[in-house]
VOMARKE-300354 format. One record per atom (N, C-alpha, C, O, CB): x, y, z. Coordinates in steps of 0.2 Angstrom, whole numbers. Glycine has a CB too. Layout:
// VOMARKE-300354
+-------+-------+-------+
:    px :    py :    pz :
+-------+-------+-------+
:     X :     Y :     Z :
...
+-------+-------+-------+
END
This chain:
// VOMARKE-300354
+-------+-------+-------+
:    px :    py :    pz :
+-------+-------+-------+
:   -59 :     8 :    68 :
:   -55 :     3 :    71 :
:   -53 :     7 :    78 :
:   -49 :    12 :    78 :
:   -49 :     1 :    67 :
:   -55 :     3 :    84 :
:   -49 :     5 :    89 :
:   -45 :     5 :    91 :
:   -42 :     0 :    89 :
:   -49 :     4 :    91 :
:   -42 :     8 :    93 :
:   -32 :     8 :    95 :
:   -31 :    12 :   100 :
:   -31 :    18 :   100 :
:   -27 :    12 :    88 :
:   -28 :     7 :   104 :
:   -26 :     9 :   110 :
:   -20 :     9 :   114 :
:   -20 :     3 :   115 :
:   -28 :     7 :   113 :
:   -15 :    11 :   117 :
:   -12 :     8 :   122 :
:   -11 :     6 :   127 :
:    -6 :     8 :   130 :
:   -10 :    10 :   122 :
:   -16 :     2 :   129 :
:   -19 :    -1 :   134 :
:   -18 :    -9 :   132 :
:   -17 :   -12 :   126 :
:   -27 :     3 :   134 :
:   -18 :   -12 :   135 :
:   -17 :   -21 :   133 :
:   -24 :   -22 :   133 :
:   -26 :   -28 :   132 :
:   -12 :   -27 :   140 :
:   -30 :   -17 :   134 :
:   -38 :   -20 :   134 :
:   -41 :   -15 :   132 :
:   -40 :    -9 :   131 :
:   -42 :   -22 :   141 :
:   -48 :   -18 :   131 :
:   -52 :   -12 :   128 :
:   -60 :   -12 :   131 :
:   -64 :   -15 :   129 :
:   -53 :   -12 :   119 :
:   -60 :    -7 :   138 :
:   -65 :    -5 :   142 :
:   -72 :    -9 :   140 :
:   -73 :    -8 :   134 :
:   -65 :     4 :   142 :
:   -76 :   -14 :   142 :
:   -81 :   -14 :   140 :
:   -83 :   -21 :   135 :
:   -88 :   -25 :   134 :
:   -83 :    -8 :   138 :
:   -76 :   -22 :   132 :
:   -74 :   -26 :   128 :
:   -72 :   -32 :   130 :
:   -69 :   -32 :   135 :
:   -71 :   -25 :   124 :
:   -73 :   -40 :   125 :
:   -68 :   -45 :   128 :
:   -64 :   -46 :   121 :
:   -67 :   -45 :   116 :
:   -72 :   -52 :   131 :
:   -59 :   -47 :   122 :
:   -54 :   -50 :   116 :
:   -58 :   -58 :   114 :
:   -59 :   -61 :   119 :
:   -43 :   -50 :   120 :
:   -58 :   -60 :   108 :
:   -59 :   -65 :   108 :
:   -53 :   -69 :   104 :
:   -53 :   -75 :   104 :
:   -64 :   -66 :   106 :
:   -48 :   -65 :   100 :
:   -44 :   -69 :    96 :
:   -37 :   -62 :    96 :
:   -37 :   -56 :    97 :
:   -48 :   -72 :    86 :
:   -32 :   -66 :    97 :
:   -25 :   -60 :    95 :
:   -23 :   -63 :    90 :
:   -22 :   -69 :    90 :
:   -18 :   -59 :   101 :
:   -23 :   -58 :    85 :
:   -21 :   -61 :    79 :
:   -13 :   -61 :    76 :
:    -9 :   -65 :    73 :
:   -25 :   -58 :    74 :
:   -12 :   -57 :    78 :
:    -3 :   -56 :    80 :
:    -1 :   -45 :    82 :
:    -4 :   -40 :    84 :
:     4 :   -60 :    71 :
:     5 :   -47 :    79 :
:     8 :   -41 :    79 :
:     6 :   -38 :    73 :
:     6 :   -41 :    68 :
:    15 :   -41 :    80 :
:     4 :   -30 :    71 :
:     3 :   -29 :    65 :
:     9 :   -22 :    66 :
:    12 :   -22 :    72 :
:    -6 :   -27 :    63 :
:    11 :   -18 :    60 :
:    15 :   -12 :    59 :
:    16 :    -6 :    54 :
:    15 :    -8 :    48 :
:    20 :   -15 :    58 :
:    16 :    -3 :    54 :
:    18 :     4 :    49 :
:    21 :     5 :    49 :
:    24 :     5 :    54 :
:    17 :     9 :    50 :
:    25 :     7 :    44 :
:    31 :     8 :    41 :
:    34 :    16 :    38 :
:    34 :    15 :    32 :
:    32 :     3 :    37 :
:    35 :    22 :    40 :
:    35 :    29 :    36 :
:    45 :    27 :    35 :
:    48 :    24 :    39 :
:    31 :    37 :    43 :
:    47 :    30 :    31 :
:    53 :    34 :    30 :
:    52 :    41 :    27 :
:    50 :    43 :    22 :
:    58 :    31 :    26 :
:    55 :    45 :    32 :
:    54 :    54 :    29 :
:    59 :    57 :    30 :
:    62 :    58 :    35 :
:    49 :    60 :    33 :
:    61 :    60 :    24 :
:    65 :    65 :    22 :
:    61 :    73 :    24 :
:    54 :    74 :    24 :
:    67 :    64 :    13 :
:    66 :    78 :    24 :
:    61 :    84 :    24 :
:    65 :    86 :    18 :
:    70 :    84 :    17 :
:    60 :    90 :    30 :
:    60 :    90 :    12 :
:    59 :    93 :     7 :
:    64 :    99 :     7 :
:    65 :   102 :    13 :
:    52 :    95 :     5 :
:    67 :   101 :     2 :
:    70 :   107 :     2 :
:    68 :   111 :     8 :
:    71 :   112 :    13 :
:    69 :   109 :    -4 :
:    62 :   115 :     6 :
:    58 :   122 :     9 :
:    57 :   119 :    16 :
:    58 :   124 :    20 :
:    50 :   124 :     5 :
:    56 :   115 :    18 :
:    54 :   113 :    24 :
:    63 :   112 :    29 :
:    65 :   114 :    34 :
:    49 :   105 :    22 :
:    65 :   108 :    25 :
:    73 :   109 :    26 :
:    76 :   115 :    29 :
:    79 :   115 :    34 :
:    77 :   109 :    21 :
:    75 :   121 :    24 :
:    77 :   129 :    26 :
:    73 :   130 :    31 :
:    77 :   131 :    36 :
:    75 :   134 :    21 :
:    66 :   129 :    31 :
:    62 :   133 :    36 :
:    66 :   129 :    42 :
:    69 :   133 :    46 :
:    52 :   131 :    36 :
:    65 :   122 :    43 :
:    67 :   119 :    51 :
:    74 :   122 :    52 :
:    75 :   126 :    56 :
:    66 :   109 :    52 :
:    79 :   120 :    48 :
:    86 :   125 :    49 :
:    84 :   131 :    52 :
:    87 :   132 :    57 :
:    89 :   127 :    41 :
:    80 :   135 :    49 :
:    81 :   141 :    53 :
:    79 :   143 :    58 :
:    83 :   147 :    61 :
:    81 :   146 :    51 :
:    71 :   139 :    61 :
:    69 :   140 :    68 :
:    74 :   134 :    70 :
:    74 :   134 :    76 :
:    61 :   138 :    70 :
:    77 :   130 :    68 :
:    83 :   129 :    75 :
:    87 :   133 :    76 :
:    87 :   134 :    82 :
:    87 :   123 :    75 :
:    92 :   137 :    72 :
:    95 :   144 :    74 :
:    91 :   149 :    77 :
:    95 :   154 :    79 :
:    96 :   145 :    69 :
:    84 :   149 :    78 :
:    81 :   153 :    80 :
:    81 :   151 :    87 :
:    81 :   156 :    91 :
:    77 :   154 :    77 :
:    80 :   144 :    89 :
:    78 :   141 :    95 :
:    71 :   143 :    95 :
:    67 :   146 :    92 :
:    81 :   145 :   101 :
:    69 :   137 :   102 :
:    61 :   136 :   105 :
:    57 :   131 :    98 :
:    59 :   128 :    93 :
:    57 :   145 :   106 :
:    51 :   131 :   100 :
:    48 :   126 :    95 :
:    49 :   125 :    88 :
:    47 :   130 :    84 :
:    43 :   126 :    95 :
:    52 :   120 :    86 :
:    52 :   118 :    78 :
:    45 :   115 :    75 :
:    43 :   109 :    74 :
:    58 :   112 :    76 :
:    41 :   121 :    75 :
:    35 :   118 :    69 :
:    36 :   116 :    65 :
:    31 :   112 :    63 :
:    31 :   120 :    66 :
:    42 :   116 :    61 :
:    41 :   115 :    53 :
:    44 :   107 :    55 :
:    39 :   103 :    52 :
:    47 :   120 :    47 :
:    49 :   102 :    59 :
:    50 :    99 :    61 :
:    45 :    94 :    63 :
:    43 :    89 :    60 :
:    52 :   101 :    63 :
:    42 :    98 :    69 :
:    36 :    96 :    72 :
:    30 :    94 :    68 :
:    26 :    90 :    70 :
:    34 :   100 :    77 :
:    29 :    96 :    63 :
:    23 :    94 :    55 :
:    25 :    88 :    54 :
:    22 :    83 :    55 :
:    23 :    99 :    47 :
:    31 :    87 :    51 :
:    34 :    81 :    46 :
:    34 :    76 :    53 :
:    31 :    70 :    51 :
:    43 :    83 :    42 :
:    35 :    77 :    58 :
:    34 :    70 :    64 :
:    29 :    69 :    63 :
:    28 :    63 :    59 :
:    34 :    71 :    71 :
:    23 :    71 :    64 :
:    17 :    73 :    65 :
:    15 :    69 :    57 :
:    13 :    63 :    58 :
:    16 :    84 :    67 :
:    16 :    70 :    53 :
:    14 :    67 :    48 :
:    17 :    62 :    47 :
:    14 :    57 :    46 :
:    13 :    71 :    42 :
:    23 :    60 :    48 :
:    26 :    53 :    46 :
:    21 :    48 :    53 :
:    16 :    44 :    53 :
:    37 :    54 :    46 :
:    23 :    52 :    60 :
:    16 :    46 :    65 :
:    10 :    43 :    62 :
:     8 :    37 :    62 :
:    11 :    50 :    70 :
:     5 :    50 :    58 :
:    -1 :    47 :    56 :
:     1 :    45 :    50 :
:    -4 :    41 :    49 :
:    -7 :    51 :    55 :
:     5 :    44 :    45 :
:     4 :    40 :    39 :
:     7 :    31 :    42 :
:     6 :    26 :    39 :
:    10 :    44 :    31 :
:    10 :    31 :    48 :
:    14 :    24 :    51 :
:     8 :    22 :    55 :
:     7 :    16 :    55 :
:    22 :    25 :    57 :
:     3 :    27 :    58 :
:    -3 :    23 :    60 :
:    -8 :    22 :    56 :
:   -13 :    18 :    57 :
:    -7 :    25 :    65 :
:    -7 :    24 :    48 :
:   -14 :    23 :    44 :
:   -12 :    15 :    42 :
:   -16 :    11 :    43 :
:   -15 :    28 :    36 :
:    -5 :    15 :    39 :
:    -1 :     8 :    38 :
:    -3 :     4 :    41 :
:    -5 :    -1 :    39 :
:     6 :     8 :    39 :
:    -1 :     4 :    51 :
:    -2 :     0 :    54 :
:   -11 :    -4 :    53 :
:   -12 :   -10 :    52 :
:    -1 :     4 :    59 :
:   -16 :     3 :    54 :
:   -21 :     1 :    52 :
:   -24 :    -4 :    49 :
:   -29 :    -8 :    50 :
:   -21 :     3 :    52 :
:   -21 :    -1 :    42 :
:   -22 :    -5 :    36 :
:   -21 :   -13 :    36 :
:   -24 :   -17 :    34 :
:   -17 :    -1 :    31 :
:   -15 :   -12 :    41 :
:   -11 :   -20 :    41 :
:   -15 :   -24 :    44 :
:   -16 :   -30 :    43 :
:    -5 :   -20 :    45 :
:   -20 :   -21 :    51 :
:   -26 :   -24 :    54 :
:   -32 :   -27 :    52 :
:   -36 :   -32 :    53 :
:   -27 :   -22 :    57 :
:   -32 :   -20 :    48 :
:   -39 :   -23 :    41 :
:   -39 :   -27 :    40 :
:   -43 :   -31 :    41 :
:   -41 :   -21 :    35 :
:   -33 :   -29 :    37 :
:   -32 :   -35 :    32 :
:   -29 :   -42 :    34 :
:   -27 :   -47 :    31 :
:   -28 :   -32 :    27 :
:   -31 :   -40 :    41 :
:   -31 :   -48 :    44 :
:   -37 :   -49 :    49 :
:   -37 :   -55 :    52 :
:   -25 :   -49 :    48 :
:   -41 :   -46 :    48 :
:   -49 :   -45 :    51 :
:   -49 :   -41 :    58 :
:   -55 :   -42 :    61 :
:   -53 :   -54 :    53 :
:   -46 :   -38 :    61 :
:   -46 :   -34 :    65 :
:   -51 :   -32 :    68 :
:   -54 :   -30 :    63 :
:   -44 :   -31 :    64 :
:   -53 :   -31 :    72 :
:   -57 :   -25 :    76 :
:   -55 :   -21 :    79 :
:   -56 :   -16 :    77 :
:   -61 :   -27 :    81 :
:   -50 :   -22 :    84 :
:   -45 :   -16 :    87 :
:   -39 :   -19 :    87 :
:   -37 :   -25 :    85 :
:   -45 :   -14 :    94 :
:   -32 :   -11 :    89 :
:   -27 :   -15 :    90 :
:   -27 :   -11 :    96 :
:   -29 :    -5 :    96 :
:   -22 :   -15 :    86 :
:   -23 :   -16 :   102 :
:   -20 :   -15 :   107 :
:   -11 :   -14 :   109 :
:    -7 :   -15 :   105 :
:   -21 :   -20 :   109 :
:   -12 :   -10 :   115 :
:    -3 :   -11 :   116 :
:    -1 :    -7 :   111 :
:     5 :    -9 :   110 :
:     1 :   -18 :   115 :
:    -2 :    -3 :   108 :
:     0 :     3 :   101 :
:     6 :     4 :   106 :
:     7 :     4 :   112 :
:    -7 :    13 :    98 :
:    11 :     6 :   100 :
:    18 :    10 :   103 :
:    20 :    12 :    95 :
:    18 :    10 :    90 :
:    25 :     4 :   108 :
:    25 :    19 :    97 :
:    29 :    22 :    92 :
:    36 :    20 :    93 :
:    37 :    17 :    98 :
:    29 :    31 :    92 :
:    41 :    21 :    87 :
:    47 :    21 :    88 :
:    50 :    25 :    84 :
:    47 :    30 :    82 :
:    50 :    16 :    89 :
:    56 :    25 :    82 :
:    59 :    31 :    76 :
:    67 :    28 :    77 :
:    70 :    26 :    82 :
:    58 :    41 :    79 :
:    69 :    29 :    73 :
:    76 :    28 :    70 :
:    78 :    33 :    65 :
:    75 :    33 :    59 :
:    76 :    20 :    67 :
:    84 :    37 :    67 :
:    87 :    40 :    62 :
:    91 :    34 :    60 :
:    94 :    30 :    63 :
:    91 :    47 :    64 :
:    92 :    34 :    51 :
:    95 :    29 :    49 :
:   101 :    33 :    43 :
:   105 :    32 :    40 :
:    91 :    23 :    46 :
:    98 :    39 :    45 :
:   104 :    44 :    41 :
:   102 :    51 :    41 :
:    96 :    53 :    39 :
:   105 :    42 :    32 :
:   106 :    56 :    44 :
:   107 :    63 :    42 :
:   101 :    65 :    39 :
:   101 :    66 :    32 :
:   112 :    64 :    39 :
:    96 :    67 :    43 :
:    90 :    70 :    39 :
:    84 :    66 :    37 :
:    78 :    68 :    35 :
:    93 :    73 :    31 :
:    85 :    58 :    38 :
:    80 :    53 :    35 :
:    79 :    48 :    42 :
:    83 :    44 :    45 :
:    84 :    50 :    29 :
:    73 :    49 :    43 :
:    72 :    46 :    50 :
:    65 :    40 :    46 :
:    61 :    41 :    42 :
:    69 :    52 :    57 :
:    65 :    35 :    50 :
:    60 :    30 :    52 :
:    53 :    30 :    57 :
:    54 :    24 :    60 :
:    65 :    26 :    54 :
:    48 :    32 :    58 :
:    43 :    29 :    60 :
:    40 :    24 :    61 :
:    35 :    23 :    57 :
:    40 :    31 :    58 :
:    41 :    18 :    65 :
:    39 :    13 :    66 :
:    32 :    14 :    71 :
:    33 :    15 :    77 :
:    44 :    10 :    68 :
:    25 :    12 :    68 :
:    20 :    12 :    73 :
:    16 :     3 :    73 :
:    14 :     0 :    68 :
:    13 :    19 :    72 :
:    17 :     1 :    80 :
:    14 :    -6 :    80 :
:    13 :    -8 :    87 :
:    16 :    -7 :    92 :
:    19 :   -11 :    76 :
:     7 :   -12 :    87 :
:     2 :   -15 :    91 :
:     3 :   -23 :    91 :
:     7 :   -27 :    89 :
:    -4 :   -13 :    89 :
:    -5 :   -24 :    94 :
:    -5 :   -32 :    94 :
:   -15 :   -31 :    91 :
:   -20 :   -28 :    94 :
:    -3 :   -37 :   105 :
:   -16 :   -34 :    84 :
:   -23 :   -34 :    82 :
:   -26 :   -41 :    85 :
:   -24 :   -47 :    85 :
:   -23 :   -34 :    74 :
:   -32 :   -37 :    86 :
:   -37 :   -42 :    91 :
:   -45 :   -42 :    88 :
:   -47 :   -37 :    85 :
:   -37 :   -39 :   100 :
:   -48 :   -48 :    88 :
:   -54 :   -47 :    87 :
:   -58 :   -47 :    93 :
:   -56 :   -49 :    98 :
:   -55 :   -52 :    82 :
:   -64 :   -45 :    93 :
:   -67 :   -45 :    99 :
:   -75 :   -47 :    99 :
:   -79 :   -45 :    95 :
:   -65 :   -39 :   103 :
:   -74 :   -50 :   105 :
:   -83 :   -55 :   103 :
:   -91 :   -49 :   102 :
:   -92 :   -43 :   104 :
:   -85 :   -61 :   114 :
:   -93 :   -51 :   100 :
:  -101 :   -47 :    99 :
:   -96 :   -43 :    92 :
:   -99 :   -38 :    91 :
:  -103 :   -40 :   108 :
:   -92 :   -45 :    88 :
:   -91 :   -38 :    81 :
:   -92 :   -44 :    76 :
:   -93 :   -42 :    70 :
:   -82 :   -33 :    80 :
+-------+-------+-------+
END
């Protein structure tokens, strides 16, 4: 599946927008991962351990999204964007969503 943030896809014509599709992650970090990111922020400079759990909660909100396009006959999605929402102390939101389109010649 394609996925872009672009409103077009190079070479392609859209033939149908089928709407908005979405992903949905909420992540906690795990104990160990908790300690680890705690202490490279006391440490300063990059938080890997942090930066992983983003990093994974994005791609599990774009498999979702994905998924969501499949299953309304998709060929690509357009316009992709992230967002995120802390909705509490340690527990954030991933929101990844587009606009699923079908496109002629698939």
């Amino acid at each position: 599946m394609i996925v872009t943030t672009s409103g077009e896809i190079a070479g392609a014509t859209i033939s149908e927008y089928l709407g908005i599709v979405r992903g949905i992650v909420v992540r906690t970090p795990n104990i160990g991962q908790g300690l680890m990111g705690g202490l490279e922020s006391v440490l300063g400079g990059r938080n890997q351990t942090f930066s992983g759990i983003c990093e994974q909660a994005r791609a599990e909100a774009t498999d979702a999204m994905v998924q969501h396009a499949q299953g309304l006959g998709a060929h690509a999605i357009i316009a992709m964007r992230y967002d995120s929402t802390e909705l509490q102390a340690g527990m954030t939101e991933v929101l990844a969503y587009g606009t699923a389109v079908t496109l002629n010649g698939k």
